[in-house]
Phi, psi and omega in degrees: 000163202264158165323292186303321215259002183289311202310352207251308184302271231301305175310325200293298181296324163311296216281344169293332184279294178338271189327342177262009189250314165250198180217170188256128181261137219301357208244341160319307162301346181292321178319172199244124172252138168216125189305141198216135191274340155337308186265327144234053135323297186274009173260339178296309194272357180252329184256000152292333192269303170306311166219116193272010184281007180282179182237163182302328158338276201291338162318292204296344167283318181316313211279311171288321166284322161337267179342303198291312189269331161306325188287327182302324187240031159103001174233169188306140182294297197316338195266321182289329201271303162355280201275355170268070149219282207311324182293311187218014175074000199085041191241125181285324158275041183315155161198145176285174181278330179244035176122281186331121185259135156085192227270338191243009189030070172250148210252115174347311217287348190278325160290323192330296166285340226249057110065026192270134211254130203085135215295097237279315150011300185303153166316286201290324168303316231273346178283305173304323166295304160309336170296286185349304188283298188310315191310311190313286165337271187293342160310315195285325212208012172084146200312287134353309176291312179307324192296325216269337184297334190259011164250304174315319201088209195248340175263083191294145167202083164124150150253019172288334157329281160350262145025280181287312174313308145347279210282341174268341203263318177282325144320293180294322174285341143314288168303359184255341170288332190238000000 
């Protein structure tokens, strides 16, 4: 196993205890985001690290939309890379069992308005749509509710979801320190 994917599983599991001990504090998604080409570089190299079957491209493409939607809506790279490493491991052509497509496993019926242009299959739509949703999401019901809403839906039942993300989100600011 490659280094980074032990630090991340190990980290995954600190950060499950962490995170349950403490709270996040809520004014981190308020902050003002800006794409940054640095970062993504180092989103590129963390979900390159994740699944190393990607070609150096489609990372760098992954790295670059993250920033670009995180920044459009307002939200953390680290928290968007997150909830794409949990959802779908970084594999971009993923798909559920129950519908969900790509990197951020978003569900067609959920795109219908938001107008995107070209198909949710691509990096870049299926990644702007998940920001789309999640920003919504943590706008409506808070940071935490939002994380849990975008697995849950609107009937949250349960914080493991929550959890992994946490905890992946902890993981990736691991991996961007050392």
């Amino acid at each position: 196993m490659k280094r980074a994917y032990v630090t991340i599983l190990a980290v995954l599991a600190v950060g499950l205890i962490l995170d349950g001990a403490q709270g996040r504090n809520a004014s981190e998604s308020a902050t003002a985001h800006t794409a940054n080409p640095d970062d993504a570089t180092r989103i590129a190299v963390i979900v390159k690290d994740w699944n190393p079957s990607l070609s150096s491209a489609e990372s760098a493409r992954i790295g670059r939309a993250v920033t670009r939607s995180a920044a459009k809506y307002g939200l953390d790279s680290d928290l968007v890379t997150a909830v794409l490493i949990v959802e779908s491991g970084g594999r971009p052509w993923a798909r559920s069992p129950k519908g969900a497509i790509g990197l951020m496993q978003v569900m067609p019926y959920m795109v219908t308005d938001m107008r995107l242009a070209g198909n949710l299959t691509t990096i870049e739509n299926n990644i702007e749509a998940g920001c789309l949703i999640l920003a919504d999401n943590i706008r409506r019901l808070g940071e935490d509710d939002g994380i849990s809403a975008y697995f849950w839906g609107s009937n949250i039942r349960g914080v493991a979801y929550l959890d992994r993300v946490r905890a992946a989100r902890a993981a990736v600011r691991q991996l961007s320190e050392s």
